[in-house]
Backbone bond lengths (Angstrom), bond angles and torsions (degrees), N, CA, C in turn:
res aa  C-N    CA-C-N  psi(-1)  N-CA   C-N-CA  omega(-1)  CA-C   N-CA-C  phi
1 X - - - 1.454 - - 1.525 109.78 -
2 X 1.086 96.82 131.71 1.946 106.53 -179.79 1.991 91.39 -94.18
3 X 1.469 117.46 130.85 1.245 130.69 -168.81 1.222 107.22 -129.73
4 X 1.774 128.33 102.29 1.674 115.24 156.71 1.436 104.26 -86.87
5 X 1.471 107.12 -163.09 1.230 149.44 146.34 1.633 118.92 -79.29
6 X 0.902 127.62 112.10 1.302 150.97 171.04 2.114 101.53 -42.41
7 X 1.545 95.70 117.67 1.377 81.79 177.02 1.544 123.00 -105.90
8 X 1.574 124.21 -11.25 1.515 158.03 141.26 1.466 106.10 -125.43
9 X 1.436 93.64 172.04 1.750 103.93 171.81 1.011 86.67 -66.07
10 X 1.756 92.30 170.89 1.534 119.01 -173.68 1.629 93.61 -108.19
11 X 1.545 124.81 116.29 1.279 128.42 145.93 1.442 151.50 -67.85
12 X 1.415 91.91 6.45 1.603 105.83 -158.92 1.344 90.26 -114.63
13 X 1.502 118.74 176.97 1.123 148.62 176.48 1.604 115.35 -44.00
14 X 0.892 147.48 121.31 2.027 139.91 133.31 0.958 106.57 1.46
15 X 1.147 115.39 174.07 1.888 135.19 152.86 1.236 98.26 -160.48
16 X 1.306 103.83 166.89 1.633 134.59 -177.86 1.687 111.66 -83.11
17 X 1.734 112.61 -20.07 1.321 119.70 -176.26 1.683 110.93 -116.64
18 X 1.595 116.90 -7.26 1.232 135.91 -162.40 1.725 100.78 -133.50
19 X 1.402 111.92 120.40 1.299 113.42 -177.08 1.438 94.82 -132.78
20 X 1.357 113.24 142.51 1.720 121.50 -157.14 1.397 89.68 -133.78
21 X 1.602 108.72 153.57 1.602 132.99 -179.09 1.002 102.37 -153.02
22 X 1.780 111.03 154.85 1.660 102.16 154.61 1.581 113.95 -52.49
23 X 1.226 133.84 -37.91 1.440 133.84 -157.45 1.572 104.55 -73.09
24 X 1.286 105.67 -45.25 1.253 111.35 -147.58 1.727 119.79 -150.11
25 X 1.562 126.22 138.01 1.356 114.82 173.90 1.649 128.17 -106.81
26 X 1.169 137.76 120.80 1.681 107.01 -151.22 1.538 76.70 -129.60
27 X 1.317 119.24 153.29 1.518 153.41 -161.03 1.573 94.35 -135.25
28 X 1.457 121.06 128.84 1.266 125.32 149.14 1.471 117.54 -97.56
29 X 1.113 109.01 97.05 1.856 125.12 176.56 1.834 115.50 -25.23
30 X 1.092 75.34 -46.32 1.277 94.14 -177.23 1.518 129.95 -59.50
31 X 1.364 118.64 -44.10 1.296 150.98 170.96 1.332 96.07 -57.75
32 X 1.570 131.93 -45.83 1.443 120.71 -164.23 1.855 93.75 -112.47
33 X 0.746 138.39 16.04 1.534 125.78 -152.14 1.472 85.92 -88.86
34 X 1.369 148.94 -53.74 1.739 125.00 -172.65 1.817 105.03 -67.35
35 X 1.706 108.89 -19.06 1.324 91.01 -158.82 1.774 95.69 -73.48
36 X 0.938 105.21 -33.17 1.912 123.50 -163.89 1.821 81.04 -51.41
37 X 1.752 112.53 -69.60 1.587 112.40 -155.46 1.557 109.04 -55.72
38 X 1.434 97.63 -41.04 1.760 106.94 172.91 1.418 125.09 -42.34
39 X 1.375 114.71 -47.28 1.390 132.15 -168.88 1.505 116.72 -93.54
40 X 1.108 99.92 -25.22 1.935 110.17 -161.40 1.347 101.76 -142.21
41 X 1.534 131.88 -27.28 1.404 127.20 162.49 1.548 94.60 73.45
42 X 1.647 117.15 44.96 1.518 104.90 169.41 1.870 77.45 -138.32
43 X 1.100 106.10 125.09 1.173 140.78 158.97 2.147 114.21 -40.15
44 X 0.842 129.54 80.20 1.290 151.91 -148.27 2.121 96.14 -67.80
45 X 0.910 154.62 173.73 1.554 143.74 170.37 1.696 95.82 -173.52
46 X 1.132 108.22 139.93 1.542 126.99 -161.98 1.860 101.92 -66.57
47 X 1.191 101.00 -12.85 1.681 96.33 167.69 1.596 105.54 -136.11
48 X 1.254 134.93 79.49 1.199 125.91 148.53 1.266 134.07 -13.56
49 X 1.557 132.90 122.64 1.792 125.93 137.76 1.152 120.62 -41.11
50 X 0.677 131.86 148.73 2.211 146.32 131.55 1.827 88.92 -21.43
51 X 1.319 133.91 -61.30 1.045 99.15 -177.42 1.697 134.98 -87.20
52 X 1.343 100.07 -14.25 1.721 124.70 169.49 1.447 101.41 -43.03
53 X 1.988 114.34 -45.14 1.581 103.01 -168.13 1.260 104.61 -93.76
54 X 0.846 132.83 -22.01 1.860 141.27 -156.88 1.980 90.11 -77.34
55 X 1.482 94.21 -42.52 1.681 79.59 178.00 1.717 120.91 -85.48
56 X 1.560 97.35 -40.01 1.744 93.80 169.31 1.824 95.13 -51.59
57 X 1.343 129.21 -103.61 1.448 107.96 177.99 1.421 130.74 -1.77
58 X 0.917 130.57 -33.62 1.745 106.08 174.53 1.336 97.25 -143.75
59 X 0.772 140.34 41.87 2.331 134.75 102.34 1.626 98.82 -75.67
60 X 1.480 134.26 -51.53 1.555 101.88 174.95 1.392 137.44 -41.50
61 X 1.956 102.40 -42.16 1.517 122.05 -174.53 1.895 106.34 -79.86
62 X 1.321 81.77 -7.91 1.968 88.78 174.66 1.622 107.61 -102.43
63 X 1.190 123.09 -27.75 1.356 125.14 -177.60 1.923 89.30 -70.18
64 X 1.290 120.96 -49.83 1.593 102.79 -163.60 1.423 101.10 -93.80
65 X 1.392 147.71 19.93 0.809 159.60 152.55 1.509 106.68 -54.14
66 X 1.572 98.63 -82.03 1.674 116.61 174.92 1.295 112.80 -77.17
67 X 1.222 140.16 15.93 1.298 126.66 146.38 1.624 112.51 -97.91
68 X 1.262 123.55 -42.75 1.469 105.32 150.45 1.212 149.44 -47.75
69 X 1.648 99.00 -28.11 1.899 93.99 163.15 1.168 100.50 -85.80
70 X 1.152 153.15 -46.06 1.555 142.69 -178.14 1.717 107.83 -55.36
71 X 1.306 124.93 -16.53 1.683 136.56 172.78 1.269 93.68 72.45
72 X 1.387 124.49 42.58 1.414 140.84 169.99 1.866 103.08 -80.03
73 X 1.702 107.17 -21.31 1.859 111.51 -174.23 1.348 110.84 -61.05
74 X 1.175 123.89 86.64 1.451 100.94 173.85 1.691 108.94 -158.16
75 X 0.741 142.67 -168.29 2.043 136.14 -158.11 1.596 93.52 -101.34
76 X 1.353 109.38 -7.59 1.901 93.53 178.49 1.496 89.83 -89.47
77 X 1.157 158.30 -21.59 1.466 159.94 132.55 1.529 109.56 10.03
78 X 1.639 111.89 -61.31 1.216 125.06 -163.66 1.483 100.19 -81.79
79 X 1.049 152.24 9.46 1.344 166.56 141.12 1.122 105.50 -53.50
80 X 0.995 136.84 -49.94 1.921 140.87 -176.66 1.073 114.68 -56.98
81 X 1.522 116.98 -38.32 1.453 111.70 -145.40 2.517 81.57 -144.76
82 X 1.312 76.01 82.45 1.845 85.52 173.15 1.102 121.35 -48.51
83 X 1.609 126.31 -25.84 1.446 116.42 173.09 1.256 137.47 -81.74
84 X 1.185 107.17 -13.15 1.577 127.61 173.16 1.976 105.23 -96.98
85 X 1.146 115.98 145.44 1.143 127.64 -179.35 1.820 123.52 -115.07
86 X 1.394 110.82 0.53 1.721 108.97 177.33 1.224 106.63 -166.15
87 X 1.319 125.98 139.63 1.759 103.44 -174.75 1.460 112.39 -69.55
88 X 1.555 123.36 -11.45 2.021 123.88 168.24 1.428 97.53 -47.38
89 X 1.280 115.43 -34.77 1.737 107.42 177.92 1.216 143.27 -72.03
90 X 1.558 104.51 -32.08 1.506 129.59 151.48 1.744 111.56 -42.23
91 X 1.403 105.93 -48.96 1.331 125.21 -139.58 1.988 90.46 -83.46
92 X 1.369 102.54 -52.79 1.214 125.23 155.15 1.358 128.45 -12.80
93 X 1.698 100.97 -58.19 1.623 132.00 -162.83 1.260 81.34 -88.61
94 X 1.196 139.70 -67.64 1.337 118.60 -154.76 1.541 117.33 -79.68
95 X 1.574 117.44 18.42 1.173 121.74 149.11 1.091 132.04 -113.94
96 X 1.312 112.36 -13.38 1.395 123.74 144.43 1.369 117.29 -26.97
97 X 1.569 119.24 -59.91 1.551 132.33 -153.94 1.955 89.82 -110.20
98 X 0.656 85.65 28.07 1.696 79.85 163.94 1.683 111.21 -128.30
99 X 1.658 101.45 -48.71 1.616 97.00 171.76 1.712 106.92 -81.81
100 X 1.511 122.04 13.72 1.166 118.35 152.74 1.517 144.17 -65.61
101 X 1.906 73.31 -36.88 1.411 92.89 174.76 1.653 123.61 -69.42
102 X 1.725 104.01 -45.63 1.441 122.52 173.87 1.743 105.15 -36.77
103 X 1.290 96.01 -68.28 1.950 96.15 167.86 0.914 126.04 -12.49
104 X 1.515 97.67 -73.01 1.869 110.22 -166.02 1.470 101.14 -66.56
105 X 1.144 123.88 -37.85 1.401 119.06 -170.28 1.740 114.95 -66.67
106 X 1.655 96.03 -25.17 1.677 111.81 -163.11 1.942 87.97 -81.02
107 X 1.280 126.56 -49.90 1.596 131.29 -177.93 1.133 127.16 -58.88
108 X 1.598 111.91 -26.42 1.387 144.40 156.94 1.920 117.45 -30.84
């Protein structure tokens, strides 16, 4: 399990690979590791760097970026990529790996 610190509540949705607390946010690597290589072609590892997440984080926040201006956003999306189930989850993930990054940088 990949584990931050919570940087606001979480408003978004659950997941099946992402389990949320006030204390704490834990990611199972595992659960997303083809969707991450599929989508972003960075190879996902059960303990991330500061820089491992900073880049999964923004190629995710760039993948829904450019699929919304192309009007690529939409639930036939989640068809591509079988491990993920809604794009709130995508959206999710790539905040996941951003306040992941803050972490590593904060333990640093």
């Amino acid at each position: 399990m990949i584990r931050v610190l919570p940087d606001t509540p979480w408003s978004g949705p659950s997941t099946r690979g992402l389990e949320l607390s006030p204390d704490e946010w834990r990611l199972d690597p595992g659960r997303y590791r083809e969707f991450v290589e599929a989508a972003i072609g960075i190879r996902l590892t059960d303990e991330p760097t500061a820089s491992d997440c900073y880049r999964i984080g923004n190629r995710l926040e760039a993948l829904v970026e450019e699929r919304r201006r192309r009007g690529e956003w939409t639930p036939d999306l989640v068809e591509a990529f079988p491990d993920v189930e809604s794009l709130a989850e995508i959206v999710g993930l790539a905040r996941f790996f951003r306040r992941c990054h803050e972490c590593r940088l904060e333990e640093a």
